[in-house]
Every structure is written in structure tokens, then in C-alpha cells.
C-alpha positions as semicolon CSV with decimal commas, in nm:
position;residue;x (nm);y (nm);z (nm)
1;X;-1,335;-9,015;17,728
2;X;-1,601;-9,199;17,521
3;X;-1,546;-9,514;17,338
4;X;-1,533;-9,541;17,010
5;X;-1,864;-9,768;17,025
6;X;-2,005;-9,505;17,254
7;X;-1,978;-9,267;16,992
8;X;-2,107;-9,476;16,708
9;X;-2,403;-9,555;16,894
10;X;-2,455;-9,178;17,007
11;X;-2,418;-9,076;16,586
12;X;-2,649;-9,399;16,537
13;X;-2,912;-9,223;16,778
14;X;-2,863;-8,882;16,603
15;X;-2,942;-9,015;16,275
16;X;-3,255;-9,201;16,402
17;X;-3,382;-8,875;16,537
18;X;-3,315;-8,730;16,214
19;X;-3,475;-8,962;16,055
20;X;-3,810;-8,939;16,221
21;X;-3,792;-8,544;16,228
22;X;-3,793;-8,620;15,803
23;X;-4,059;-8,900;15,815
24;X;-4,275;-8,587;15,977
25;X;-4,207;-8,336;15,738
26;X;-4,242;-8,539;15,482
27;X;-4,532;-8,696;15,620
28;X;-4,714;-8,319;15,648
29;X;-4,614;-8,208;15,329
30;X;-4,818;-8,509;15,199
31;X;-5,080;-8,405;15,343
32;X;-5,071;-7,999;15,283
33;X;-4,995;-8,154;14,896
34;X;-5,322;-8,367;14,901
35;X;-5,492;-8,094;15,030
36;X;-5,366;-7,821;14,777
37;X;-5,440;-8,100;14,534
38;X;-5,758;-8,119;14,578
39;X;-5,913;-7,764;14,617
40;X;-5,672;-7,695;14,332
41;X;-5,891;-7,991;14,124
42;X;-6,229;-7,843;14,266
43;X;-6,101;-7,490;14,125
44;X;-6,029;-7,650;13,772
45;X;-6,390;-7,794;13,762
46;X;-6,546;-7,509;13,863
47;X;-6,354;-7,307;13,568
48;X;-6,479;-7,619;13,293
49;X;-6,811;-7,586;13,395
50;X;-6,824;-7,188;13,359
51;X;-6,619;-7,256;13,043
52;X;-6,916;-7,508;12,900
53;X;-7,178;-7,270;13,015
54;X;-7,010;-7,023;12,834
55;X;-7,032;-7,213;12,500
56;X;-7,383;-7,329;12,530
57;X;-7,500;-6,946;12,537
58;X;-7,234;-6,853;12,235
59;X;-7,404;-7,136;12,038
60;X;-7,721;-7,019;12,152
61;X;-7,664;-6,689;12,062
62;X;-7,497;-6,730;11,707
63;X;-7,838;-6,982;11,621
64;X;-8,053;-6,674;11,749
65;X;-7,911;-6,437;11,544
66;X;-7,875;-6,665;11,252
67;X;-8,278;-6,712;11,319
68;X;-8,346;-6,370;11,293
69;X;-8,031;-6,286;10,970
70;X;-8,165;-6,569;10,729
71;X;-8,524;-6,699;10,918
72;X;-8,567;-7,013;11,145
73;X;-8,620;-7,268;10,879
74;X;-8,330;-7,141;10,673
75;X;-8,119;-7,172;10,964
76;X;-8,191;-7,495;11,057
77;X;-8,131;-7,634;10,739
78;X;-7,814;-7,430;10,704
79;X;-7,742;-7,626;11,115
80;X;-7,811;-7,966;10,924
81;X;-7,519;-7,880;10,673
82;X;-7,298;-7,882;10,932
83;X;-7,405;-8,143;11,157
């Protein structure tokens, strides 16, 4: 029959194994979360990029048509207005 010190040192070995099978999970969920992280912050600059082209041709568009509505040198001084 074991010990009682027997036994604490054979929980005291459990737990150590225990504890290194978490330091290695958590260890590659760091690294599958930095990862994510950043193809997830690639994605999101991809999107404000599109997004800023996107405005550059509305504003180009609205000062076209405002060209052609009210004539170019009408329009620009309406542009100084609101600048």
C-alpha cells in the first residue's frame, strides 16, 4: 500500500503534467490568436482603403456634376464656400 508521501508526490507529478499540457494550449492559442489577429487587421485595411477610394470618386463625381448643373467657375466658387 502506498504512503501517504507516495501519493502526494504521485498527485504532485499529475498536476505538473497538467500543468505543462495547459502551458501548450495556451501557448498555441497565442499563437492561432496572433495569427487571426493579424490577417483579421490586414482585412480591416484592405476594407478602409476601398472605403477611401470610394469617397474620392463620390466627391469626384458630385464636383463633376456640379461642373456641368451650375458651370466650372460657379462651382468652384460655390467649393470655396464650403471649404
Amino acid at each position: 500500500m502506498p504512503t501517504e508521501d507516495q501519493t502526494i508526490d504521485a498527485r504532485v507529478t499529475i498536476l505538473e503534467y497538467r500543468q505543462d499540457q495547459s502551458e501548450a494550449a495556451h501557448k498555441a492559442l497565442r499563437t492561432e490568436y496572433t495569427e487571426e489577429h493579424a490577417a483579421l487587421r490586414k482585412t480591416l485595411q484592405g476594407i478602409e482603403k476601398n472605403l477611401q477610394t470610394i469617397k474620392w470618386v463620390a466627391c469626384g463625381a458630385a464636383l463633376a456634376f456640379l461642373s456641368q448643373v451650375i458651370g466650372l467657375k460657379q462651382a468652384f466658387a460655390a467649393l470655396k464656400v464650403f471649404l
